[in-house]
DOMI-822601 format. One record per residue (C-alpha): residue in one letter; x negated, y negated, z. Coordinates in steps of 0.001 Angstrom, whole numbers, plus 524288, in hexadecimal, padded with zeros to 5 digits. Example, Ala and Ser with C-alpha at 12.3 -4.5 7.8 and 13.67 -1.06 7.14 Angstrom:
residues 2
<rec mardren="A" xx="7CFF4" yy="81194" zz="81E78"/>
<rec mardren="S" xx="7CA9A" yy="80424" zz="81BE4"/>
end
This chain:
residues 60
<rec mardren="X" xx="82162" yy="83C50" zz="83F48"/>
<rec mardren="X" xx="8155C" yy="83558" zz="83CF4"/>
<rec mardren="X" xx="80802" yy="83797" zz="8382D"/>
<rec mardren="X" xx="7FA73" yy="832E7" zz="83AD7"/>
<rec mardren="X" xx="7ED5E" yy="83111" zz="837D5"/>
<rec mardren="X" xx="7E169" yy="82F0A" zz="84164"/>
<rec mardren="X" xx="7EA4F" yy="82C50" zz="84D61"/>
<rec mardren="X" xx="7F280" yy="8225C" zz="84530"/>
<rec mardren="X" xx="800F0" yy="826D8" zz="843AF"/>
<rec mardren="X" xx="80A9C" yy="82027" zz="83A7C"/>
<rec mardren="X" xx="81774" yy="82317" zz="83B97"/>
<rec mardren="X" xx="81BB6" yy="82AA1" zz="82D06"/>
<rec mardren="X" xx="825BF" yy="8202E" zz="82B85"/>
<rec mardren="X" xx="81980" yy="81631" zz="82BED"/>
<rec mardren="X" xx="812A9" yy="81E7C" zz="82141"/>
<rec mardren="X" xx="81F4D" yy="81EA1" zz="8194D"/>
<rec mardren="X" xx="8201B" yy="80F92" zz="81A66"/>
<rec mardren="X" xx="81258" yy="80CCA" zz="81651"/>
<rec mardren="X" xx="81302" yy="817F8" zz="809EB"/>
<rec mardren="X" xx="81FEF" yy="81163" zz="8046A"/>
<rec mardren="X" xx="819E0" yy="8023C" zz="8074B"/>
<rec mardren="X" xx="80C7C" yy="808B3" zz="7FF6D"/>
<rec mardren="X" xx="816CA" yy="80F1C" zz="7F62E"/>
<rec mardren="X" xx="81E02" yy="80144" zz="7F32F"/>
<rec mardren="X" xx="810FB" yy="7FAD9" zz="7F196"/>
<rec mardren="X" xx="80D5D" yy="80247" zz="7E7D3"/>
<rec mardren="X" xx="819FC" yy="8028B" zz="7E20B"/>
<rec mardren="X" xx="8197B" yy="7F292" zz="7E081"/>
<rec mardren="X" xx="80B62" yy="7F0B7" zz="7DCD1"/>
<rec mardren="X" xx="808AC" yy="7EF96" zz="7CE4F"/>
<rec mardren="X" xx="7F9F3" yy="7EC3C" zz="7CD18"/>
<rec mardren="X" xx="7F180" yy="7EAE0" zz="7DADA"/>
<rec mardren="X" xx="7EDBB" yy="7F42E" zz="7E81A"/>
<rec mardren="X" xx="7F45B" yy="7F82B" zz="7F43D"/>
<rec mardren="X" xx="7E9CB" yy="7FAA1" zz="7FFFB"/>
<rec mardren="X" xx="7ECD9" yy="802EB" zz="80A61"/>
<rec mardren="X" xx="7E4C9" yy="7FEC3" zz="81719"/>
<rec mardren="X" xx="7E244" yy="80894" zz="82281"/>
<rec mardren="X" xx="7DD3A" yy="8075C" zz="8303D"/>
<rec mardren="X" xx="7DB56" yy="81164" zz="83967"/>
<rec mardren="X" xx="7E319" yy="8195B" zz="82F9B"/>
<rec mardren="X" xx="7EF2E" yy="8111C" zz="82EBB"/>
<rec mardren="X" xx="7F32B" yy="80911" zz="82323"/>
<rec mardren="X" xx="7F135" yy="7FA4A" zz="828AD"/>
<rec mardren="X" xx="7F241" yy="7F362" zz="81C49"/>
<rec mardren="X" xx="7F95A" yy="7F532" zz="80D83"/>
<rec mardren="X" xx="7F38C" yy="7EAF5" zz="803C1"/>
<rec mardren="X" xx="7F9AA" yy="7E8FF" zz="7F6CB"/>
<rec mardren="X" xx="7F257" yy="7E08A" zz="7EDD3"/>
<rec mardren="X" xx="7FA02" yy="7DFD0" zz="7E0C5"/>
<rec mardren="X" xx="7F285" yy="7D946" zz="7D4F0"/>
<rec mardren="X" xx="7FBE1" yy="7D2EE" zz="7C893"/>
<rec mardren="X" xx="7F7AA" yy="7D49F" zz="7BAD9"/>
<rec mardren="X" xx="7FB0B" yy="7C8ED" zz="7B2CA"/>
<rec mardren="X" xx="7FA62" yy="7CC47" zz="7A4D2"/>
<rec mardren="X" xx="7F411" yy="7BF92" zz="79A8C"/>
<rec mardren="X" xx="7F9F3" yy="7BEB7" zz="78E16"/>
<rec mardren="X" xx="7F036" yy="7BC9F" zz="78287"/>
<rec mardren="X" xx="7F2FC" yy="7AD0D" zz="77E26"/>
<rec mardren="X" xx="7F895" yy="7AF87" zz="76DBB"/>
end
């Protein structure tokens, strides 16, 4: 079975893969952005920029 948009078809398998890779993204990230980059209404490109808070202690 597979499913498509604008003469693009991805396999559902392919759509699983790229939900549960989004999924552990998310899953991992604790401060930062996950881009999702589409051509010709395909995802191309997943971006994960994570950020890192690093908490100062007041000098005593």
């Amino acid at each position: 079975m597979s499913s498509g948009f604008g003469g693009n078809v991805l396999k559902t398998d392919d759509n699983k893969e790229i939900a549960l890779h989004i999924a552990s993204l998310l899953q991992e990230i604790r401060f930062g952005s996950i881009e999702v980059v589409v051509h010709d209404g395909r995802i191309v490109q997943i971006d994960k920029r994570e950020r890192f808070r690093i908490e100062q202690k007041n000098p005593s």
